[in-house]
Structure formats: C-alpha cells, structure tokens
Backbone as ProteinMPNN parsed JSONL, in Angstrom:
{"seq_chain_A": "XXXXXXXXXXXXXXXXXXXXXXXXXXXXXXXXXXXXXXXXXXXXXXXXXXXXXXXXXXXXXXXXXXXXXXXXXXXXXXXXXXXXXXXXXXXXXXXXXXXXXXXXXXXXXXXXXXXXXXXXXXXXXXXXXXXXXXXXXXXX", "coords_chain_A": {"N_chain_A": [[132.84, 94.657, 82.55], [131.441, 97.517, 83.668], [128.105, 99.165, 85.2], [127.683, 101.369, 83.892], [128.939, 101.166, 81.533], [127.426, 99.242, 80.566], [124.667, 99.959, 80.128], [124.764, 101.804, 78.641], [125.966, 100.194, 75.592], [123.183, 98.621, 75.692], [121.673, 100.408, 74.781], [122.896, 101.91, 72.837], [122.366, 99.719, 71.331], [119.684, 99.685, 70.693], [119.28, 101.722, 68.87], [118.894, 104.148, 70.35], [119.667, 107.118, 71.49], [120.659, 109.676, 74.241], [119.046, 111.6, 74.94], [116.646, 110.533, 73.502], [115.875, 108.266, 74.758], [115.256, 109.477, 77.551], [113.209, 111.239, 76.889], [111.078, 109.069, 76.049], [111.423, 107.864, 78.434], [110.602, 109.357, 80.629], [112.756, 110.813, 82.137], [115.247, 112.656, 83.166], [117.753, 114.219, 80.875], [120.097, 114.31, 81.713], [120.116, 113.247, 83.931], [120.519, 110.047, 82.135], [122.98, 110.612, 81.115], [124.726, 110.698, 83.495], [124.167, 107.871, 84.471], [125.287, 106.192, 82.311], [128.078, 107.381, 82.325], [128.994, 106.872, 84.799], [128.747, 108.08, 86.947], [126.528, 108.127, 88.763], [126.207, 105.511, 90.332], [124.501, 103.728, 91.25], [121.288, 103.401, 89.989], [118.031, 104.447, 90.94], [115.776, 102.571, 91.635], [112.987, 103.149, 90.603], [113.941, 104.701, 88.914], [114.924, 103.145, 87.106], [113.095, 101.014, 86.263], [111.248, 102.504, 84.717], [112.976, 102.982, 82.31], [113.586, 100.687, 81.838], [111.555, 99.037, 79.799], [112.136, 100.388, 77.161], [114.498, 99.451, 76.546], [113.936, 96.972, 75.749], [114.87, 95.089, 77.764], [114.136, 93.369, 80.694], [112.611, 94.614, 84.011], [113.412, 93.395, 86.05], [116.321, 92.236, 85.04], [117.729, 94.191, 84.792], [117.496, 95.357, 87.407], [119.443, 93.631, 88.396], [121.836, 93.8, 86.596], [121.924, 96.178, 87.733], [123.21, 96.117, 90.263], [121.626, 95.385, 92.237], [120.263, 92.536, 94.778], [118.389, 89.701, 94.227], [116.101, 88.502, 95.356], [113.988, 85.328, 95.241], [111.238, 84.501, 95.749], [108.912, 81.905, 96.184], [105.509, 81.327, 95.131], [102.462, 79.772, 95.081], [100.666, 80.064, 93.098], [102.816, 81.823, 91.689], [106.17, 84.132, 91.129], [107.385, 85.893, 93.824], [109.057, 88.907, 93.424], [112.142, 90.103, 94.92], [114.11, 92.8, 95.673], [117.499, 93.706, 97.133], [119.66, 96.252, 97.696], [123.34, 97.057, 97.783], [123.752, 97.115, 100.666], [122.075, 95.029, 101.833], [119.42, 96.218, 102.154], [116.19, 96.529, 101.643], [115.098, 97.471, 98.523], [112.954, 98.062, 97.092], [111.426, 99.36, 99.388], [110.283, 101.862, 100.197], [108.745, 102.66, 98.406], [106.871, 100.309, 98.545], [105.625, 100.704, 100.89], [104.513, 103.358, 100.652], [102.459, 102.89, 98.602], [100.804, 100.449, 99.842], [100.017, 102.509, 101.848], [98.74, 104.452, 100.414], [97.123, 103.205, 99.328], [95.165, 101.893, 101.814], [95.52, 103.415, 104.573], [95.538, 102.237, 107.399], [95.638, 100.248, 107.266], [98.374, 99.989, 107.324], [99.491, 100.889, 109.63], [98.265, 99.354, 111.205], [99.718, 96.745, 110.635], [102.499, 97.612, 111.423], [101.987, 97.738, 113.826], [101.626, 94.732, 114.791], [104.285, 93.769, 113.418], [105.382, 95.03, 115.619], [104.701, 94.226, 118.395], [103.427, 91.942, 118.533], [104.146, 88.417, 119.391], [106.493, 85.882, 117.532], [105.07, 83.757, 116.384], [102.391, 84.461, 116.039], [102.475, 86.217, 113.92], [103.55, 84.897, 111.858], [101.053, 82.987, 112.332], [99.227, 84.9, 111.205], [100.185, 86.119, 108.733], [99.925, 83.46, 107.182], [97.241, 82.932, 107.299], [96.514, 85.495, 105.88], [97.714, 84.673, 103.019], [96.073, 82.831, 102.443], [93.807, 83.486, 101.804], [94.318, 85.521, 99.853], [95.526, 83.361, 98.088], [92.928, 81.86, 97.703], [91.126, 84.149, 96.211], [93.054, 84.247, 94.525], [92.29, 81.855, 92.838], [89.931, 82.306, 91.799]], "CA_chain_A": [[132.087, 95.812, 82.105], [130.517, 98.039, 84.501], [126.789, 99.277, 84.759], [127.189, 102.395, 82.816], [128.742, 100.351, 80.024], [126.415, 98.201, 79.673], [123.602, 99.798, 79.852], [125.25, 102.304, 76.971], [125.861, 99.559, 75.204], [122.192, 98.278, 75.332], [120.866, 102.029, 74.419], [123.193, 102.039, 71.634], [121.941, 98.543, 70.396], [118.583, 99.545, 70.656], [119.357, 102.744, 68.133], [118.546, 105.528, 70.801], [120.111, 108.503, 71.995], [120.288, 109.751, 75.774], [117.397, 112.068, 74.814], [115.16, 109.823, 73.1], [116.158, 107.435, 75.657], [115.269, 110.499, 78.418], [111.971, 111.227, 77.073], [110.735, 107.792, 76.181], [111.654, 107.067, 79.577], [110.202, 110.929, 81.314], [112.998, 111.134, 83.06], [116.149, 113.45, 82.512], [118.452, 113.556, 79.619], [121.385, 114.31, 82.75], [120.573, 111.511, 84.493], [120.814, 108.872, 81.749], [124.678, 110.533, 81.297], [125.286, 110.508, 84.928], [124.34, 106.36, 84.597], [126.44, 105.934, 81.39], [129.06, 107.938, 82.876], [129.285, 105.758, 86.287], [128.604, 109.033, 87.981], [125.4, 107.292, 89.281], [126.34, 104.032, 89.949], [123.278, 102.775, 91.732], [120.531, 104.166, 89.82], [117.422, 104.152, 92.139], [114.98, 101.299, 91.377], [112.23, 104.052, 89.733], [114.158, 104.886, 87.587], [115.154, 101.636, 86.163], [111.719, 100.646, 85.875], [110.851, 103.638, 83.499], [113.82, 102.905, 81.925], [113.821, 98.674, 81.035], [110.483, 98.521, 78.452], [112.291, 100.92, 76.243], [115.556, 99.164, 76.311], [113.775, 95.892, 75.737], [115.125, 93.89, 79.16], [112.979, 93.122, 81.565], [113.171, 95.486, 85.029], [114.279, 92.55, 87.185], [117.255, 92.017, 84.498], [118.242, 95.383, 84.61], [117.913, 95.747, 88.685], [120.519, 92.785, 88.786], [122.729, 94.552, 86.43], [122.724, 97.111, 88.364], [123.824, 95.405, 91.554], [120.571, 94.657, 92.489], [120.227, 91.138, 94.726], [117.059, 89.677, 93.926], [115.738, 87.153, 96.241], [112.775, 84.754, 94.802], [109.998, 83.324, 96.943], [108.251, 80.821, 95.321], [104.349, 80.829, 96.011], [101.396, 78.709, 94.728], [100.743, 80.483, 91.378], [103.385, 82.794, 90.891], [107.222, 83.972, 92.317], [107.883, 87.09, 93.856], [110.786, 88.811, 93.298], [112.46, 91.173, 95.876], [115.734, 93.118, 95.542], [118.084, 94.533, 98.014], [121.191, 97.067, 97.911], [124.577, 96.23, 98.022], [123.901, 96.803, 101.74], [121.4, 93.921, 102.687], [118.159, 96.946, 102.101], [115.366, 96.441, 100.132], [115.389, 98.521, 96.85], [111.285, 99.061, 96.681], [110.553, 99.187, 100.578], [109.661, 102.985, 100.44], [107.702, 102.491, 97.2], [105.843, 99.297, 98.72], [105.151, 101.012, 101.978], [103.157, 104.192, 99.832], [101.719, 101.728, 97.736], [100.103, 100.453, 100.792], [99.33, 103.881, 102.539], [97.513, 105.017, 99.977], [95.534, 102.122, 99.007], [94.463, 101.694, 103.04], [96.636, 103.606, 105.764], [94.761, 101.908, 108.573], [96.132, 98.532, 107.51], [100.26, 99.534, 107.515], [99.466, 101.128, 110.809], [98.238, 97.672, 111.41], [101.103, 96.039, 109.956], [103.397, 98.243, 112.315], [101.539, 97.176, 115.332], [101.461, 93.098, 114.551], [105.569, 92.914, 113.17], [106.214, 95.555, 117.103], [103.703, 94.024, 119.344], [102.964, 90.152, 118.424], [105.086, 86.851, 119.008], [106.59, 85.17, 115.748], [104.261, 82.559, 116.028], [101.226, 85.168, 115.923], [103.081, 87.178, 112.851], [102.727, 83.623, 111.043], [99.689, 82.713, 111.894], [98.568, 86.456, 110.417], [100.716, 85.67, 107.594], [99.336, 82.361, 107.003], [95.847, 83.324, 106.93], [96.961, 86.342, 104.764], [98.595, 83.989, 102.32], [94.759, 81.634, 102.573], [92.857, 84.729, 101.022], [95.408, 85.899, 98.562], [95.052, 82.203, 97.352], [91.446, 81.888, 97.551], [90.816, 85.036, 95.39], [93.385, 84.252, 92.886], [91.425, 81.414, 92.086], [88.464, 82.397, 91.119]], "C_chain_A": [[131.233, 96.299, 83.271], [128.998, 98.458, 84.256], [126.352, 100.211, 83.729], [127.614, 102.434, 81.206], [127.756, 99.312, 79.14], [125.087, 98.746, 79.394], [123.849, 101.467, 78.064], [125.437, 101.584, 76.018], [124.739, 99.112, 74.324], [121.453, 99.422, 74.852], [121.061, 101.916, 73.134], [122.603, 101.193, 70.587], [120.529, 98.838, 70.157], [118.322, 100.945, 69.535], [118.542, 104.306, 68.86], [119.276, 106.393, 71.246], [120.05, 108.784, 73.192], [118.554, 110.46, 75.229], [116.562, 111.49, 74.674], [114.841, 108.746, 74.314], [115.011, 108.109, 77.043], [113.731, 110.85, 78.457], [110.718, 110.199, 76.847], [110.648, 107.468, 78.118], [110.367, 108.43, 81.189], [111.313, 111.168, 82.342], [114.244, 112.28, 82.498], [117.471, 113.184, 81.584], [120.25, 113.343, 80.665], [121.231, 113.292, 83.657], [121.135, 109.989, 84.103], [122.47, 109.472, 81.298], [124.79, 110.28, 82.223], [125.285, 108.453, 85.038], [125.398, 105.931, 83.641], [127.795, 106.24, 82.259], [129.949, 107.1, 84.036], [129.077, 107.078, 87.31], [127.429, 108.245, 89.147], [125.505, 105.88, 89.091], [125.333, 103.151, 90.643], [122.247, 103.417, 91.036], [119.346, 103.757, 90.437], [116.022, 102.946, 90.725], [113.659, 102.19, 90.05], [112.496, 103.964, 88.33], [114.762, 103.589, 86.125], [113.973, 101.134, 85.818], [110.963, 101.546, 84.753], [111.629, 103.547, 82.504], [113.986, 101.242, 81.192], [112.757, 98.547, 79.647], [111.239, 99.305, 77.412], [113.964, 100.324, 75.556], [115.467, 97.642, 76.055], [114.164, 94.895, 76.358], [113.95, 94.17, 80.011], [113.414, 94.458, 83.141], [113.842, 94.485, 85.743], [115.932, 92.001, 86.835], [118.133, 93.153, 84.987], [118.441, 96.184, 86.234], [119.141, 94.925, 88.872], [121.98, 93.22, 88.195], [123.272, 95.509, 86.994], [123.258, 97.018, 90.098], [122.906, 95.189, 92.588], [120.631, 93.189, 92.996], [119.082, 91.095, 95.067], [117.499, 88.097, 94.809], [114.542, 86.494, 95.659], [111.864, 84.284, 95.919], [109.189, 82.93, 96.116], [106.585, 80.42, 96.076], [103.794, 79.638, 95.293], [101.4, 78.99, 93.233], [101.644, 81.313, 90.668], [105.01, 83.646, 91.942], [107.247, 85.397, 92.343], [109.274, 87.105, 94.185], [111.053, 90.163, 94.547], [113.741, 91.415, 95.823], [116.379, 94.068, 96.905], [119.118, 94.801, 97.411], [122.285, 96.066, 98.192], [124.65, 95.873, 99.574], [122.856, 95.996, 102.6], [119.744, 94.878, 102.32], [117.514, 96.854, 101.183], [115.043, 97.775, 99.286], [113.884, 99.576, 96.983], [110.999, 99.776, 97.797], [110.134, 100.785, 100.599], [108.63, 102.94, 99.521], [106.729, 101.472, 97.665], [104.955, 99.935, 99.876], [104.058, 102.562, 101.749], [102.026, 103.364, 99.475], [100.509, 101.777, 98.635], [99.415, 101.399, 101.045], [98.382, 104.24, 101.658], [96.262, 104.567, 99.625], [94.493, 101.849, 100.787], [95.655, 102.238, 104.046], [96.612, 103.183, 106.963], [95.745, 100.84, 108.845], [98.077, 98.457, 107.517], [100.675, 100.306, 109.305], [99.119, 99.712, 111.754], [99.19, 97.14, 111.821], [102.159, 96.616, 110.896], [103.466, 97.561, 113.459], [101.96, 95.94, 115.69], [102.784, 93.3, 114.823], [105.846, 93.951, 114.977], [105.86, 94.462, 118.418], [103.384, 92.185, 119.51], [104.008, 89.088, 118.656], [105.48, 86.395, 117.322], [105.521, 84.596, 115.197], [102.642, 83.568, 115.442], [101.484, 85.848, 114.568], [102.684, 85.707, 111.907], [102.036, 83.248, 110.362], [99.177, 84.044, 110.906], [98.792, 86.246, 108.591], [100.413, 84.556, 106.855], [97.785, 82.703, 105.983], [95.576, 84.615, 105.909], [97.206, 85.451, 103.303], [97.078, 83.492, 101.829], [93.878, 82.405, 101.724], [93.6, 84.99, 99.776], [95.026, 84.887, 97.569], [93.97, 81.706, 97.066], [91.176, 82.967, 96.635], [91.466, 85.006, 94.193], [92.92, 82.983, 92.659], [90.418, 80.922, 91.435], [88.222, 82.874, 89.749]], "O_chain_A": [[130.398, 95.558, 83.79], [128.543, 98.148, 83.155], [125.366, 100.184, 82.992], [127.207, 103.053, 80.223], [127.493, 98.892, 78.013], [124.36, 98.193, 78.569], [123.25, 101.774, 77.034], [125.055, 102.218, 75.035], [124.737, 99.051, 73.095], [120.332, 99.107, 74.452], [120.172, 101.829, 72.288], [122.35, 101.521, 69.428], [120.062, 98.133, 69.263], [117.138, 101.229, 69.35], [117.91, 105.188, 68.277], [120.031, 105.518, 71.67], [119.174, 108.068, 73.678], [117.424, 109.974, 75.188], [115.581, 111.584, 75.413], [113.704, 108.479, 74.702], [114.103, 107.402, 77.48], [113.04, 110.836, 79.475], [109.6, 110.398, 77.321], [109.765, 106.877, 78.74], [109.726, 108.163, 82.205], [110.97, 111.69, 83.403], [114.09, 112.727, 81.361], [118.097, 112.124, 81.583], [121.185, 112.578, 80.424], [122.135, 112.573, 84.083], [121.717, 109.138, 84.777], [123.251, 108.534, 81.141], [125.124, 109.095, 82.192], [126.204, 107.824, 85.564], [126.377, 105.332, 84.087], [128.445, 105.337, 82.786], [131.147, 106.819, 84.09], [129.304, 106.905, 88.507], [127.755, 107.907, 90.285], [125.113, 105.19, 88.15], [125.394, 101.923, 90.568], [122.145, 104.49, 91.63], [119.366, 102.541, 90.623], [115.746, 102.837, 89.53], [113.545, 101.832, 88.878], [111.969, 103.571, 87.289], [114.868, 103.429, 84.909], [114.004, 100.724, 84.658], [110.106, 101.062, 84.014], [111.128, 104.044, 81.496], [114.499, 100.944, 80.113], [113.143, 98.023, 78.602], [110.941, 98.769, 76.345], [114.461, 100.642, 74.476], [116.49, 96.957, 76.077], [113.992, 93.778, 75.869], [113.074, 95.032, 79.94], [114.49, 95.056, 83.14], [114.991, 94.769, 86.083], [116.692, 91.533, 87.683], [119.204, 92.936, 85.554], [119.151, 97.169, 86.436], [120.007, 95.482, 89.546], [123.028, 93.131, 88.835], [124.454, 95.85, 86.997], [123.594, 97.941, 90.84], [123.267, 94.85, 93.715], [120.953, 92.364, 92.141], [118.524, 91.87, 95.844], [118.383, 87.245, 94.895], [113.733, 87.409, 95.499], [112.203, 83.644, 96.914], [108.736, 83.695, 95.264], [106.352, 79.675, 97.028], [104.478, 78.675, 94.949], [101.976, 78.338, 92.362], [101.54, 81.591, 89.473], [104.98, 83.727, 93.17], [107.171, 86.108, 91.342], [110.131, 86.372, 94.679], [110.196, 90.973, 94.899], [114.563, 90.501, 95.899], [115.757, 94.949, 97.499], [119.664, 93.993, 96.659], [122.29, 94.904, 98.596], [125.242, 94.878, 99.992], [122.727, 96.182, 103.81], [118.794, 94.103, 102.218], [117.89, 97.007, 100.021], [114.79, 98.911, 99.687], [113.649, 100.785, 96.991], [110.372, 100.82, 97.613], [109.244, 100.818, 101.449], [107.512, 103.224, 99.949], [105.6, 101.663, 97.213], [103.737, 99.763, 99.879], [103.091, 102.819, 102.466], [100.923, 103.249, 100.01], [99.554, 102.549, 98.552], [98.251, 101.434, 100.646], [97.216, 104.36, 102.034], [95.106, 104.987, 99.569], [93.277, 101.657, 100.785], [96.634, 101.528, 104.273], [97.482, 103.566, 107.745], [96.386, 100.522, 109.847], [98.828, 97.489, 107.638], [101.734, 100.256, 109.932], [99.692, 99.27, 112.749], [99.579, 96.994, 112.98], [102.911, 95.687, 111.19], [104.407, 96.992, 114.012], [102.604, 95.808, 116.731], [103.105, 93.192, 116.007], [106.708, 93.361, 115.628], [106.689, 94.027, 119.218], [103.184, 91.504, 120.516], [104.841, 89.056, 117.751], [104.851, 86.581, 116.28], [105.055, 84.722, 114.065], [101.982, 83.196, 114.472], [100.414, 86.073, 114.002], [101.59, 85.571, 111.361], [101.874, 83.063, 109.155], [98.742, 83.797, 109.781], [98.011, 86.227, 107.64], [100.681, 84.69, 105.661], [97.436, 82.716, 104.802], [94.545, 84.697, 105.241], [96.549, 85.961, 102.395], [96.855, 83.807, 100.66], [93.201, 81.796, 100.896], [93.236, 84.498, 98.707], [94.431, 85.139, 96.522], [93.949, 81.001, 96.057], [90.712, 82.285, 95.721], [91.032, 85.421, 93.118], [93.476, 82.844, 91.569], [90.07, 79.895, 90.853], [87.075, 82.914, 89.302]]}, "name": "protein", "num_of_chains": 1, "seq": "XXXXXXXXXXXXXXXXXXXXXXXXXXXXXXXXXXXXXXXXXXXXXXXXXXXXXXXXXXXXXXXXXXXXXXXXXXXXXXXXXXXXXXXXXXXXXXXXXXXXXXXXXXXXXXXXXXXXXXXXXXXXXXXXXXXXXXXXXXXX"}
C-alpha cells in the first residue's frame, strides 16, 4: 500500500472527508487529493504535522509513512527525533533554522561561524557545554 492509500484509508477510518479533513487541518481541500491521489508523494513535513492530531497518529508515525527516515538520539531525559528525505536531507532543517532566527539571529550567525571556522574538537567541546546547560535547566 502506498502513502496516498494509507493515509485515505486512515481519513476514511476516522469518518472525515477531504474537506473536513482540509479545514480541520487549514490547509487545502486540493492538496489532501493530490496526497490521496499519489500526485504528491512526499508531502512536505508542515503539512503532515497539521495534518496527524486530526487523524489520530502521531506526526513522527505519519513522517515515516511517508518515507520519512527518522533517526533517534537518545539524551539524558528525553529522545530526539530527526527525519531525512529519501535523499539523506533533513525534512525540518529550513523550519529549525527560522525557528532559531527568529528567536536570536545573532546566535545561527554564530552557529555558521563555529560548524565553518572551528576544529571538530572545538565544535564538541561547544556542543558539550551546550548539552551541560540544556541539562542543568531541565532540571530544575
């Protein structure tokens, strides 16, 4: 079964309609044919995420269905998940790299500098001591 069967499938099971589906979701009622359809056979990460609470799977279920490979990293309190394309590229990295910008643009200009400019070992350490805070604040 391909992606735009299944996730017709799970629409149907869930007793919705593209529309209801479409505006539940805000996105368009021609896009969720174009996914049924297989016209859109990668649908972009966004929109799967607007798209999973109403279809009752989780988003990380529903990126893997859609050919989504999810990598885990396993921290201290909690695993992140990260997906790439069929071609090795991560799914969010334009969405993570806003994210950033807007919350501080100083610090991915930063972040530019360090992964162009620094040794591994210095990227690391950065990373390290990144990691030391993160963990210190979550638990308090």
């Amino acid at each position: 079964m391909n992606f735009g069967e299944f996730f017709k499938n799970i629409r149907k099971e869930k007793g919705l309609s593209q529309r209801q589906l479409a505006e539940l979701s805000h996105i368009s009622n021609t896009e969720i044919s174009r996914i049924e359809s297989g016209e859109r056979q990668n649908p972009s990460p966004n929109i799967l995420k607007s798209i999973a609470p109403h279809l009752g799977i989780s988003y990380g279920e529903l990126m893997l269905k859609a050919g989504y490979i999810d990598e885990s990293i396993e921290h201290e309190k909690y695993t992140e998940h990260i997906f790439r394309n069929s071609d090795g590229e991560f799914a969010d990295t334009i969405k993570l790299a806003k994210n950033i910008h807007d919350k501080d643009s100083e610090i991915l200009t930063i972040m530019n500098r360090v992964t162009s400019e620094l040794p591994k070992e210095d990227i690391k350490a950065i990373k390290e001591f990144a990691n030391f805070y993160l963990n210190k604040n979550n638990n308090k």
